[in-house]
SEPAMI-652090 format. One line per 8 residues: number of its first residue (from 1); their letters; for each residue x, y, z of N, C-alpha, C, CB. Coordinates in Angstrom, 2 decimals. Glycine has a CB too. Layout:
! SEPAMI-652090
NUM) a) X,Y,Z,X,Y,Z,X,Y,Z,X,Y,Z  ... .
//
This chain:
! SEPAMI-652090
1) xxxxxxxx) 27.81,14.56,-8.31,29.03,15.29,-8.58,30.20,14.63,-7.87,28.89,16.76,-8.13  29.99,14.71,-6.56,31.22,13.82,-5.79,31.47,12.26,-6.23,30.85,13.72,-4.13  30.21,11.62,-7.13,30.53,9.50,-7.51,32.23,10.66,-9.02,27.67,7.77,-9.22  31.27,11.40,-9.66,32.03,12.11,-11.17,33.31,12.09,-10.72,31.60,13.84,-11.74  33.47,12.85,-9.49,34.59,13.57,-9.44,36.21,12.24,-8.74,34.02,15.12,-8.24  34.93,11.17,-7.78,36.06,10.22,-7.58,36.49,9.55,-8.74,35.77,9.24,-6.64  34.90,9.08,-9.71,35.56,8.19,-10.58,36.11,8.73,-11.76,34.74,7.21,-10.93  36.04,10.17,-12.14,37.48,10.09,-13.16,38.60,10.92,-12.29,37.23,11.00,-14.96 .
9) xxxxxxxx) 38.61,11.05,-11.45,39.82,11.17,-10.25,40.79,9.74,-10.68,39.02,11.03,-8.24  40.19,8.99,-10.43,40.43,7.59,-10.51,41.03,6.99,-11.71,39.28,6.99,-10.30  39.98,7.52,-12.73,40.78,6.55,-14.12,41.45,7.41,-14.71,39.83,5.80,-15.37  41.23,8.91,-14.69,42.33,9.81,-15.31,43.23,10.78,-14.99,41.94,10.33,-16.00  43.01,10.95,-13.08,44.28,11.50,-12.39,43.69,12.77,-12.44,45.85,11.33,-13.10  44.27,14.02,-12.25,44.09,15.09,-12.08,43.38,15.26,-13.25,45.10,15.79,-11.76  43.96,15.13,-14.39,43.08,15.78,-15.88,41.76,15.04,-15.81,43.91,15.35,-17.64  41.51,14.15,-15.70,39.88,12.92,-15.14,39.13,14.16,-14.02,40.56,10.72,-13.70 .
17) xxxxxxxx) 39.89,14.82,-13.11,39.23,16.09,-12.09,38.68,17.02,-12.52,40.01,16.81,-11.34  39.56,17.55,-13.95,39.04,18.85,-14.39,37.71,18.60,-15.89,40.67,19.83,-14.92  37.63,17.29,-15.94,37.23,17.14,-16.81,35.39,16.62,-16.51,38.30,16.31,-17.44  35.78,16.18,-15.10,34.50,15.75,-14.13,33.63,16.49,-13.93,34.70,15.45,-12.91  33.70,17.70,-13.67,32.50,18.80,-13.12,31.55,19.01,-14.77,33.45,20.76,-12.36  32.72,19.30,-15.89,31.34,20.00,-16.93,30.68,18.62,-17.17,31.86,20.94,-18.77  31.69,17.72,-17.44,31.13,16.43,-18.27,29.92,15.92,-17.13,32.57,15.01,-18.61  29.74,15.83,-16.06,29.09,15.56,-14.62,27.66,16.71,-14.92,30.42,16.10,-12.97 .
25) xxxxxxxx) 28.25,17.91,-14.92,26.78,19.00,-15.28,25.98,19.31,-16.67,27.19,20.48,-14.99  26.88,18.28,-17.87,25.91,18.33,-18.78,24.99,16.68,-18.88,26.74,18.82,-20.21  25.60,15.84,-18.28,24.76,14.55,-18.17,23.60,15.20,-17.42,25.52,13.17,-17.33  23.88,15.65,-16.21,22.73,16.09,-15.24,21.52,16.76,-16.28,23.38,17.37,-13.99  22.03,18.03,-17.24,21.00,18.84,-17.86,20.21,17.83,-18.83,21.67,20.15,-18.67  21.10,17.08,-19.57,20.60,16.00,-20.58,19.53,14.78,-19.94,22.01,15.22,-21.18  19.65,14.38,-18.94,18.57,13.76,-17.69,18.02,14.81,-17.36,19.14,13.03,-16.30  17.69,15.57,-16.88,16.78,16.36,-16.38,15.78,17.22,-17.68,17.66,17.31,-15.41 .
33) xxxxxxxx) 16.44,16.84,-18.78,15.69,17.69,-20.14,14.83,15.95,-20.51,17.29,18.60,-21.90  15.91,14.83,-20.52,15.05,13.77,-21.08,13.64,13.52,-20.24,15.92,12.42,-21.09  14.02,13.42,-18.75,13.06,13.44,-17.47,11.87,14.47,-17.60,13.92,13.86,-16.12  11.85,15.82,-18.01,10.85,16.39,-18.44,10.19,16.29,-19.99,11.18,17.49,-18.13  11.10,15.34,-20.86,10.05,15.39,-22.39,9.27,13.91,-21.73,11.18,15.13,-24.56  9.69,13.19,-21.20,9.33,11.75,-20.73,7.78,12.20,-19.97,10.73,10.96,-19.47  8.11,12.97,-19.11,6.31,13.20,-18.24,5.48,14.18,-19.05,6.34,14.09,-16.39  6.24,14.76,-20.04,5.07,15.36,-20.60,4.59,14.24,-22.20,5.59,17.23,-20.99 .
41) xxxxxxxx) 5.26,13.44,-22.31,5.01,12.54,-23.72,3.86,11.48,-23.31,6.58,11.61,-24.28  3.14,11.20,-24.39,1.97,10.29,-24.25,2.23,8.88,-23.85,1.26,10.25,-25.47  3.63,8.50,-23.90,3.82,7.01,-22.96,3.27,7.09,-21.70,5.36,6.55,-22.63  3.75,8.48,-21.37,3.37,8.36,-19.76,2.36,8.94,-19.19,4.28,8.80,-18.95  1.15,9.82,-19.92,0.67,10.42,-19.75,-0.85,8.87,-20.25,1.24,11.87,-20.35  -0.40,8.38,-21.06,-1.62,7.53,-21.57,-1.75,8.04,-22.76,-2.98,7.58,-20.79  -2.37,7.30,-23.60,-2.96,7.34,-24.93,-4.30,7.95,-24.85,-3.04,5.97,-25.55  -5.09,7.67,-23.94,-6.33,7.72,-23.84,-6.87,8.15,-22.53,-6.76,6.61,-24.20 .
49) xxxxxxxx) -7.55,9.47,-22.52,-7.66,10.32,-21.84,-9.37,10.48,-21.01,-7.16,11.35,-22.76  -10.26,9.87,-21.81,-11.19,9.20,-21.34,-11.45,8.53,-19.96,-11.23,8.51,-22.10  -11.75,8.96,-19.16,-11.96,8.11,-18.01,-12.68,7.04,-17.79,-12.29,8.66,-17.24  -11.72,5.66,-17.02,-11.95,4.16,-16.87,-13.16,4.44,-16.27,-10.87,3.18,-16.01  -14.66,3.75,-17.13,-16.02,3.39,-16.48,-15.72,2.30,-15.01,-17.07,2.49,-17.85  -16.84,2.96,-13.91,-16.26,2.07,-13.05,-17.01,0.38,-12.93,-16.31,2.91,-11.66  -16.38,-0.28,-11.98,-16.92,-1.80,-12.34,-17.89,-1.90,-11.74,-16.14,-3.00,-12.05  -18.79,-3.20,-12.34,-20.52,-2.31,-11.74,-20.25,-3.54,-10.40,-22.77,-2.55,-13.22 .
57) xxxxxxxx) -21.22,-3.60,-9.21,-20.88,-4.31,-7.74,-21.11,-5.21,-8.09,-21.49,-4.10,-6.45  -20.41,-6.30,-7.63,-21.13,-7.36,-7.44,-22.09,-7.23,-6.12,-20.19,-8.46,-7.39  -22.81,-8.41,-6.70,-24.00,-8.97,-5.36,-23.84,-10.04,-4.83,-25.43,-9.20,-5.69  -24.06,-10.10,-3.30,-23.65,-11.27,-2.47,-24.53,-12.78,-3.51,-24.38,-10.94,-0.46  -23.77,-13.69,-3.09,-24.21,-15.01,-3.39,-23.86,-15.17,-5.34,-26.12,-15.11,-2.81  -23.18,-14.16,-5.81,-23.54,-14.20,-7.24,-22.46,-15.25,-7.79,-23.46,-12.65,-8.00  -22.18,-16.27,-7.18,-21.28,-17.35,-7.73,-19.99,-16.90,-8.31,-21.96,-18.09,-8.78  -19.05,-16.37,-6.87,-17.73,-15.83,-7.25,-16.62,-16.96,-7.36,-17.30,-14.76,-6.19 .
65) xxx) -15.64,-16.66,-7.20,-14.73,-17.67,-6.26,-15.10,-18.63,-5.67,-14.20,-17.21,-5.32  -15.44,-18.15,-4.33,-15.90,-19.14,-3.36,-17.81,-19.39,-3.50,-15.35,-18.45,-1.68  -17.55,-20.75,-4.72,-19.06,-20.84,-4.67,-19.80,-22.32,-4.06,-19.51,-20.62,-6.23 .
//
């Protein structure tokens, strides 16, 4: 609210002031609505819900890296 309020303080003078707070509190709602469809949408959640099989051990001497 206070970056809103200097920078159209700044480029539009008093009317840039009054115009800062709604324009400032509907970006906020519009991020905070995109920010919640984002964690609930399958980009971020994964495609595939299945749990990763784990990797089976290796055994000493089994010709890794350092062989």
């Amino acid at each position: 609210l206070m970056f809103s309020l200097f920078a159209f303080g700044a480029l539009f003078g008093f009317v840039g002031l009054l115009i800062a707070v709604p324009a400032s509190a509907a970006v906020a709602v519009l991020v905070r609505f995109a920010i919640a469809r984002y964690l609930e949408s399958p980009l971020y959640k994964g495609h595939n819900t299945e749990p990763v099989p784990p990797l089976p051990a290796r055994r000493r001497g089994s010709g890794g890296p350092r062989s």
